[in-house]
C-alpha positions in Angstrom: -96.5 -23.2 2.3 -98.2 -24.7 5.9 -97.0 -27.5 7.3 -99.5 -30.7 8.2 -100.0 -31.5 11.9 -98.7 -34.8 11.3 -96.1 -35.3 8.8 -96.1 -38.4 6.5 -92.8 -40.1 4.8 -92.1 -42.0 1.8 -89.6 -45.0 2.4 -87.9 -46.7 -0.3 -85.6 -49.4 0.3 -84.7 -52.7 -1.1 -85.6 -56.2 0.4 -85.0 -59.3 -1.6 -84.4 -57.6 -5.1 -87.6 -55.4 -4.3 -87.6 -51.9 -4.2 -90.6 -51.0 -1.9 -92.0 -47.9 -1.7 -94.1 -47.3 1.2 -95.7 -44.0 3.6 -95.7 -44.1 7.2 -96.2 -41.7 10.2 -93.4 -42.5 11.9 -89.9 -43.0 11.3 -86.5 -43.0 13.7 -83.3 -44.3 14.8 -83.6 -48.0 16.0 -82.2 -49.0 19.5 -81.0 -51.8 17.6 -78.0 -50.9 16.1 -78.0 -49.8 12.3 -81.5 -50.2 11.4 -84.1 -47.7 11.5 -87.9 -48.3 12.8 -90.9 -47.5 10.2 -94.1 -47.6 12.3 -98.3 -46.1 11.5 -98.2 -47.3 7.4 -100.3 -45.1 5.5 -102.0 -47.1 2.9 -104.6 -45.7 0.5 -108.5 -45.3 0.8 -110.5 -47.8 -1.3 -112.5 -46.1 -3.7 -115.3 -47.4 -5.8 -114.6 -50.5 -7.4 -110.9 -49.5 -8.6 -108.3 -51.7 -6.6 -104.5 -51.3 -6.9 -103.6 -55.0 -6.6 -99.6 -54.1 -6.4 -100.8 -51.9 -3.0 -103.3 -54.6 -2.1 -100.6 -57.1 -1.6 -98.3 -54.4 0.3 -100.8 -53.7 2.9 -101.6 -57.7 3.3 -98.0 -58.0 3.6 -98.0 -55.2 6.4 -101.2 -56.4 8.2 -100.9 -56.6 11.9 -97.5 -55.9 11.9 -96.9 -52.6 14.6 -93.4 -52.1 13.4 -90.7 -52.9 10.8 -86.8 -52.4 11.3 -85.7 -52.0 8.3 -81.4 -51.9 7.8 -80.1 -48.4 7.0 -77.7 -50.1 4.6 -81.2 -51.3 2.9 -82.4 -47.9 2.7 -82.3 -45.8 -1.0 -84.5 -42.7 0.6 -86.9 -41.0 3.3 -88.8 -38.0 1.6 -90.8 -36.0 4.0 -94.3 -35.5 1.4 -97.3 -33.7 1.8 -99.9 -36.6 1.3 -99.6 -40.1 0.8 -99.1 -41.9 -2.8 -99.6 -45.3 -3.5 -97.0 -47.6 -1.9 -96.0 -50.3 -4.4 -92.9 -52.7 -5.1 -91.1 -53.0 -7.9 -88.0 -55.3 -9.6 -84.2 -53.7 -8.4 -82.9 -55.7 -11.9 -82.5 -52.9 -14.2 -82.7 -49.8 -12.0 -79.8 -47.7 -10.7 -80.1 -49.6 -7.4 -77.9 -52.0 -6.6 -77.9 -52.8 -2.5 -75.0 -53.5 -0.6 -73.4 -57.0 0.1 -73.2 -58.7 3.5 -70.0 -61.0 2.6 -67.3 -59.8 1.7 -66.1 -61.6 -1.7 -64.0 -64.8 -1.2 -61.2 -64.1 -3.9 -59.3 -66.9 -5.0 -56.8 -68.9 -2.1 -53.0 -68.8 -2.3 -51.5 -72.4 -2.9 -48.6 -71.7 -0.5 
């Protein structure tokens, strides 16, 4: 098995009850403390007249946008793949998923 020049990941994390799924070029450790940086988006070619509508609103969504620091307690999995799928988004409700909480829960207060 050869190795590509220029290796392409698959993201997945969760963002608002999403799971998105997306490729990029580039991926590394944020200077800014526990997030990582997800740069060079790999979105798939148009072909013919078939449109992925779920992968057209992804790369609106990502239009113009050089970078995206995402939070590593956000993050499900980076899979280093041969080519590029289709990115896509999809409900967290009803998967195995379930992202971590920012608050800590406020447990019922002690009278006295």
């Amino acid at each position: 098995m050869t190795k590509s020049a220029d290796p392409v990941f698959r993201v997945q994390f969760v963002s608002q009850d999403k799971v998105y799924e997306l490729f990029a070029k580039q991926i590394y450790s944020s200077d800014l403390y526990g997030f990582i940086e997800v740069e060079e988006f790999v979105f798939g070619e148009r072909s013919g007249l078939l449109v992925d509508p779920a992968e057209e609103k992804l790369k609106n969504e990502f239009q113009g946008v050089k970078r995206s620091y995402v939070p590593m307690h956000a993050v499900i999995r980076i899979d280093e793949v041969e080519d590029s799928g289709t990115a896509r988004i999809r409900d967290a409700k009803g998967s195995n998923v379930t992202p971590l909480s920012m608050v800590p829960p406020i447990g019922p207060r002690d009278p006295g």
